[in-house]
C-alpha positions in Angstrom: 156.3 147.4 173.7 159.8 147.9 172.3 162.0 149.1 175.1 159.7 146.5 178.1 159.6 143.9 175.2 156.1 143.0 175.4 153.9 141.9 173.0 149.9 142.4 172.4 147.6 140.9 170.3 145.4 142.8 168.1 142.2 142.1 170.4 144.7 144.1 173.1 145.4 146.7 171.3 142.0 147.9 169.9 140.5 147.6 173.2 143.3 150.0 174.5 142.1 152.2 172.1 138.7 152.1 172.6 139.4 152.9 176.3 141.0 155.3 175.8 139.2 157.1 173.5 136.1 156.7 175.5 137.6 157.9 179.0 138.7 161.2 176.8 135.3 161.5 175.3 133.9 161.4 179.4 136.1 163.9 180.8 136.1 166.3 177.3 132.5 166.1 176.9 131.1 166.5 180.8 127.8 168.6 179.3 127.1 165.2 177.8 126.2 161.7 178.3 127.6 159.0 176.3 126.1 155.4 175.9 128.9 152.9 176.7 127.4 150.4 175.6 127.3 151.4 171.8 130.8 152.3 172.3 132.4 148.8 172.3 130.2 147.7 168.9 130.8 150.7 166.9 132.1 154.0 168.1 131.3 155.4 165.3 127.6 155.3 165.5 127.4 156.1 169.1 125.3 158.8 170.1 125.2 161.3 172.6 122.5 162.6 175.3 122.0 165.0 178.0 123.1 163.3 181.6 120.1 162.3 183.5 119.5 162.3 187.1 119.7 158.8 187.4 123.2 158.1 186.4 126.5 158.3 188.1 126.4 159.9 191.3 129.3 161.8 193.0 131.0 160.9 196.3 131.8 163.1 198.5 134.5 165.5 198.5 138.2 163.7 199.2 136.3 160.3 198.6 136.9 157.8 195.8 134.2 155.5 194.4 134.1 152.0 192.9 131.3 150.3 190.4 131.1 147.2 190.2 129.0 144.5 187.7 129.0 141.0 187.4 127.0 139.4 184.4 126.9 135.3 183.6 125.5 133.6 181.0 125.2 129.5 180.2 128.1 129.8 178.4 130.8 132.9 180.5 130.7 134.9 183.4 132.4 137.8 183.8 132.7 140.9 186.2 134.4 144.9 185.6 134.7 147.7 187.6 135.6 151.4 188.1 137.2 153.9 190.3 136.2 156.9 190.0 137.2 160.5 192.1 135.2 163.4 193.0 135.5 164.9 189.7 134.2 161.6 187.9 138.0 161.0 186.6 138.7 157.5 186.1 141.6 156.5 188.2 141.5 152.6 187.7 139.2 149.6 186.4 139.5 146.1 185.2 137.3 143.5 183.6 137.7 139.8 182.7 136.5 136.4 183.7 135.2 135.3 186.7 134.5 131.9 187.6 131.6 131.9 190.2 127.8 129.7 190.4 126.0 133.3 189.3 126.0 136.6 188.9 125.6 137.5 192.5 128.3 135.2 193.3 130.6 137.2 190.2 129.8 140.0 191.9 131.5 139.4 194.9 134.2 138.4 193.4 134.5 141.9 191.4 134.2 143.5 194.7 137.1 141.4 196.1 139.5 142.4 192.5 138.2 146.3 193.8 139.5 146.1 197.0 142.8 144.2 195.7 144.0 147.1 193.3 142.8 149.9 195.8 145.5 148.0 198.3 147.9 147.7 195.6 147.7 151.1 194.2 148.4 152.3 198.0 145.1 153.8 198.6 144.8 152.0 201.0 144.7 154.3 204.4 144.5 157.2 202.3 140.6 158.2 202.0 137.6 156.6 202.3 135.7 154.6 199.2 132.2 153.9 198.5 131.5 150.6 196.8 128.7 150.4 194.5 127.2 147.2 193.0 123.9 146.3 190.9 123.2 143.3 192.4 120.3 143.7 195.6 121.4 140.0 196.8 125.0 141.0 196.7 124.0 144.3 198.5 121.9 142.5 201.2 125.3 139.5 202.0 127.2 142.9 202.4 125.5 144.8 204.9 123.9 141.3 206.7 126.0 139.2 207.7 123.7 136.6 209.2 122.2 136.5 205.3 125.5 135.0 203.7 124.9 131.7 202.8 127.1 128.8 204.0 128.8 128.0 200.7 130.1 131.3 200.1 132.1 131.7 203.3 135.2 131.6 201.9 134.6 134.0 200.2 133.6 136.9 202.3 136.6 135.2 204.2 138.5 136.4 201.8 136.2 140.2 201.4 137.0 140.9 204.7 140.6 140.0 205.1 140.7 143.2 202.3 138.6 145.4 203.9 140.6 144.9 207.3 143.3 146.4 204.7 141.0 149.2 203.6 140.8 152.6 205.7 136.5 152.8 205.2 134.3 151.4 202.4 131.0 152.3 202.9 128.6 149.9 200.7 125.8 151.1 198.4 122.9 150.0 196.1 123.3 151.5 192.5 120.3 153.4 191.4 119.4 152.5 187.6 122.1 153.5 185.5 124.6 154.4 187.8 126.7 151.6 186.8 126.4 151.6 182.7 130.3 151.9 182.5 130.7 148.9 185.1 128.0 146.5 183.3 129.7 147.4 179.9 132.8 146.4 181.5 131.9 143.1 183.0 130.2 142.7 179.3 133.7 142.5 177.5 135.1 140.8 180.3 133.4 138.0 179.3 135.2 137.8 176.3 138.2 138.0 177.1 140.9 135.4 178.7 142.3 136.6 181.2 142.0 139.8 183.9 142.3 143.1 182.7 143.5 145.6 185.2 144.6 149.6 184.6 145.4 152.3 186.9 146.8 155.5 186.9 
């Protein structure tokens, strides 16, 4: 903050934090689960459980993988995602608002921000990614492309300008709680201002 000269609000800063505490928790405490969700409201109380078989699963060896959630509400909308590697290490995510008609529709658009910081990282080319997302309607405009409805055009326009930029995504359907970090994430992204994004 000093030396760049940047500046962070409190809000920032705890959430950095908590981020970071939790991705150490993940990778320090692999025998066990952690519920995410508890995490964000009080870290202190959150417990712990065994990993069950319908959580995260891993890709395949040399492949990355990306969750993403979208979640809306009368009142905000917001999306987050994950990238994960072989070993369930967290190489990137982001979270924030979204403007979009639904959740489906927020969805896409977190799917679009995936594929964006995959090509600006320079993964790009690399390896091959899986894309995983919550949402069966979201799943179904993916695969089917006679199924995407007129008013969304431009933006699978825009979905597969990225994926012409992307060496192989193969799309998935997220079996129950295998996206618990990703809907935690799109959860505080709707608090939030602005885009969140983090990668190393």
């Amino acid at each position: 903050m000093v030396f760049e000269r940047k500046v962070l609000s409190m809000d920032t800063l705890i959430f950095h934090s908590k981020m970071r505490a939790l991705l150490w928790v993940i990778a320090a405490f692999d025998e066990c689960m952690v519920q995410e969700r508890s995490w964000w409201l009080c870290p202190s109380k959150c417990r712990f459980s065994k990993p069950i078989t319908l959580g995260w699963r891993y890709p395949p060896h040399g492949w990355l993988k990306y969750n993403v959630s979208g979640m809306a509400t009368e009142e905000a909308m917001g999306c987050g995602s994950m990238l994960r590697d072989e070993d369930e290490l967290v190489r990137a995510l982001f979270l924030g608002p979204c403007d979009a008609i639904d959740a489906d529709s927020v969805e896409l658009g977190a799917i679009i921000i995936a594929l964006d910081v995959i090509i600006e990282i320079g993964w790009s080319g690399i390896g091959s990614i899986i894309g995983e997302n919550g949402s069966l309607v979201a799943y179904n405009w993916l695969l089917n492309k006679d199924k995407r409805p007129w008013s969304q055009q431009a933006t699978f326009a825009d979905l597969e300008r990225r994926l012409a930029c992307v060496h192989e995504v193969t799309f998935s359907k997220a079996k129950p709680n295998g996206i618990e970090m990703a809907n935690t994430l799109a959860a505080a992204g709707m608090k939030r201002l602005g885009m969140f994004k983090a990668w190393w």
